[in-house]
C-alpha positions in Angstrom: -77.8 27.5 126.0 -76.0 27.7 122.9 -76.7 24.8 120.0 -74.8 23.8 117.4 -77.5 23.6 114.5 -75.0 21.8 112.1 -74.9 19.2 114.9 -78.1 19.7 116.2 -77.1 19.5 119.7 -75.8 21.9 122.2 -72.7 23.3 122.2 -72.8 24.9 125.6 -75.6 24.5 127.9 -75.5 26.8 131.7 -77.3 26.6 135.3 -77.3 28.8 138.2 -78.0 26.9 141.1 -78.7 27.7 144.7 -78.3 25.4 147.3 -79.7 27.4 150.1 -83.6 27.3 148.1 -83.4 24.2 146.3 -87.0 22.5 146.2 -87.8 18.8 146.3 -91.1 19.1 144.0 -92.3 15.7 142.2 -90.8 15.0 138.6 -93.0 16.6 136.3 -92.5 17.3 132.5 -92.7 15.0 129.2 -90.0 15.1 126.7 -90.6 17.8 123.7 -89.1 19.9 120.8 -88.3 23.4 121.8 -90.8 25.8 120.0 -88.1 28.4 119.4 -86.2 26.3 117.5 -86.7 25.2 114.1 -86.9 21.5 114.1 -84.0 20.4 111.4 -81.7 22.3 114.1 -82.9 19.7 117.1 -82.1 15.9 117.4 -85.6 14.9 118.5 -87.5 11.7 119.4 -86.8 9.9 116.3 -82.6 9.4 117.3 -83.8 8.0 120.7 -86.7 5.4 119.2 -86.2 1.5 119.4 -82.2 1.5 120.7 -80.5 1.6 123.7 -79.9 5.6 123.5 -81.0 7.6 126.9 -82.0 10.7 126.6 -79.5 12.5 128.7 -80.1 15.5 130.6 -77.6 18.2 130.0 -78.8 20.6 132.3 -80.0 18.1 135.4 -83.9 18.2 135.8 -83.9 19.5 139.5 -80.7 22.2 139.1 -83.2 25.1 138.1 -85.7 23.9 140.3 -85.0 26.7 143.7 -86.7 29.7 144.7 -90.6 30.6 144.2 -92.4 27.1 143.5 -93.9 28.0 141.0 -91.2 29.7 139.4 -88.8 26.3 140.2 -91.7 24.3 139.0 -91.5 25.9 135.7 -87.7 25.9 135.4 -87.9 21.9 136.0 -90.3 21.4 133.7 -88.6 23.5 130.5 -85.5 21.0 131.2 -87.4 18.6 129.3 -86.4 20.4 125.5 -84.6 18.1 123.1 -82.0 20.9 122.9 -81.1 19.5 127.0 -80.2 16.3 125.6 -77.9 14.6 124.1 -77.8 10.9 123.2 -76.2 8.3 125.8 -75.8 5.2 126.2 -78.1 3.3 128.5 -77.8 1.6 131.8 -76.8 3.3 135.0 -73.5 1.7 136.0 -71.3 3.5 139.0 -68.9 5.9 136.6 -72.5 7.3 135.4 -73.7 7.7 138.5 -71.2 9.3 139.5 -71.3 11.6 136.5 -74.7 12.3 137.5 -73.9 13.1 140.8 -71.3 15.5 140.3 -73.2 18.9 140.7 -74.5 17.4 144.2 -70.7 17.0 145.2 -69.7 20.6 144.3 -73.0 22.0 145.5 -72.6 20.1 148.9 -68.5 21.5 149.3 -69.8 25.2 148.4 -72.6 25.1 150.6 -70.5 24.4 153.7 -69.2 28.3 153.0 -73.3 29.4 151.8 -72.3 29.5 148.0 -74.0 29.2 145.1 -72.8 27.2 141.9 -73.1 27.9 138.4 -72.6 24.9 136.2 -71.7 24.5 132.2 -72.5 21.0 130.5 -72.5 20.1 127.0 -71.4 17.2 124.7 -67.8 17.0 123.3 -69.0 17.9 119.2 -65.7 16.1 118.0 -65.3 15.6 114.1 -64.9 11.8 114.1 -68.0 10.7 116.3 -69.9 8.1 114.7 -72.9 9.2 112.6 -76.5 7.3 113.4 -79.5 8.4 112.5 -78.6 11.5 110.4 -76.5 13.2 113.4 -73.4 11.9 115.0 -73.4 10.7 118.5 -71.2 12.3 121.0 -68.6 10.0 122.3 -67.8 12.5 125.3 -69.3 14.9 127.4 -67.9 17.8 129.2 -69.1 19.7 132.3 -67.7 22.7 133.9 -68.8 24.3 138.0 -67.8 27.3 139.0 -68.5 28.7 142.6 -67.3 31.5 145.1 -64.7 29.6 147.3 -62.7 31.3 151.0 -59.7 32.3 148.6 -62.1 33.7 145.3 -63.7 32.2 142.4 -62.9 28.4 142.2 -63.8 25.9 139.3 -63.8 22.4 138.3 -63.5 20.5 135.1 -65.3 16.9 134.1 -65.0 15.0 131.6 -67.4 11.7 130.8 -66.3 9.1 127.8 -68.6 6.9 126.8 -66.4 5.6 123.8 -66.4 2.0 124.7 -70.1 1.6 124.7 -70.9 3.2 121.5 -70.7 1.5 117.9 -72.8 2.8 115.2 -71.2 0.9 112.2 -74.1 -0.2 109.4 -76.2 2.3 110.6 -77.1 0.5 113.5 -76.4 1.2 117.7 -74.8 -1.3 119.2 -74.0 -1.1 123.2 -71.4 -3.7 124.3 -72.7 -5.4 127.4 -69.6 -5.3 129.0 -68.1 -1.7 129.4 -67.8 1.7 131.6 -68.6 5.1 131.0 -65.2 6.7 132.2 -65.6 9.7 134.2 -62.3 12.3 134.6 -61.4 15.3 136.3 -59.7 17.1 133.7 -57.7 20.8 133.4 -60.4 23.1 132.1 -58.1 24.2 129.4 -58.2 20.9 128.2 -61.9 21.2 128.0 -61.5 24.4 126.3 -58.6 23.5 123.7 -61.0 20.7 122.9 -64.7 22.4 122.1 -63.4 26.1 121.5 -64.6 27.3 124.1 -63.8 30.8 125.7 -64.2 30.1 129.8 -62.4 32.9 130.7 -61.1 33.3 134.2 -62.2 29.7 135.1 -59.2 28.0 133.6 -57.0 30.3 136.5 -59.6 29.3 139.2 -59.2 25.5 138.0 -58.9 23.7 141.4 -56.7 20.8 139.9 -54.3 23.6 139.3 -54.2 24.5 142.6 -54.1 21.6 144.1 -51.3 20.0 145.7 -51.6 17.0 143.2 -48.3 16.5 141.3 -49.5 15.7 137.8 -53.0 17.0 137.5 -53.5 15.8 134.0 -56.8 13.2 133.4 -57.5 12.0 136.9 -59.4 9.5 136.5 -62.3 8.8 139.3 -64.2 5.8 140.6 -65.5 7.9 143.5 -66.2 11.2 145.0 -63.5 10.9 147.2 -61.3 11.2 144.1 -62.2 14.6 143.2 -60.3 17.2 143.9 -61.9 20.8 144.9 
């Protein structure tokens, strides 16, 4: 994980995850600060109190969770740092869910060929999102798999906007009761022109790229039958 202590949320957040081990172990953990970081540099409890704010999982609870128990135990527990999450707006409609379920997609297509996947997540740290709380709430989120495909390294590139559900004017949250969280496959440049981030040979291993799809662009998706790997 890398955080942005300015914005006191992470910049880049990364899981390795094997399919092929993966253990279904009962949720366990309780929300708290990370002790190696020093607590001006975290958004903690206090931004998620009394308001319709979910604390988001960056990286997802049961992604670390493979290999040794007690090992995968541990790994699912530590997910539960304030530095993993970011604000988001609550109620789980089908873009989030679909959002959520994203990993599972691109863990189920690589594990028809035994892969593993390696996934990047982090909010979108954009100058203009809308300050609450002393920090300013991401208005999108970004997420980034990688895995070994038959023709070499492949990757994929998400994108999740929660702009229409988000108004923090007066100081106050505000979540429209009416609204989506919009969910895209994006080029993984795009995600890297937009947070600065260096992903190397992933933006050449971009499956939207290589797809036969005419204009890649923003696709957006209302189903996992619209991605495209």
């Amino acid at each position: 994980m890398l955080l942005d202590p300015g914005r006191r949320l992470a910049a880049v957040t990364g899981v390795n995850i094997d399919g092929a081990v993966l253990r279904d172990l009962p949720r366990t953990g309780t929300w708290r600060l990370d002790a190696r970081v020093p607590v001006e540099e975290q958004t903690g409890p206090a931004v998620y109190a009394r308001n319709d704010l979910d604390r988001g999982h960056l990286v997802r609870r049961r992604d670390p969770g493979w290999g040794d128990p007690d090992a995968a135990a541990a790994a699912m527990e530590a997910t539960f740092r304030y530095p993993n999450a970011a604000p988001q707006a609550a109620g789980f409609n089908q873009s989030k869910e679909l959002w959520l379920g994203l990993e599972d997609h691109v863990l189920a297509y690589a594990e028809a060929t035994d892969q593993r996947v390696s996934v990047f997540t982090a909010p979108v740290l954009a100058d203009d999102d809308p300050p609450y709380r002393g920090i300013r709430i991401p208005l999108r989120f970004w997420k980034v798999a990688a895995w070994e495909g038959p023709s070499g390294l492949a990757a994929a590139g998400f994108v999740l906007d929660q702009s229409d559900l988000v108004d923090t004017r007066d100081e106050t949250l505000a979540v429209p009761p009416i609204g989506a969280f919009r969910t895209f496959q994006v080029p993984i440049a795009d995600i890297a022109a937009r947070t600065g981030i260096d992903f190397g040979p992933l933006i050449a291993a971009d499956a939207l790229d290589r797809s036969e799809v005419r204009e890649p662009g923003w696709r957006s998706l209302a189903s996992a039958d619209d991605i495209v790997l």
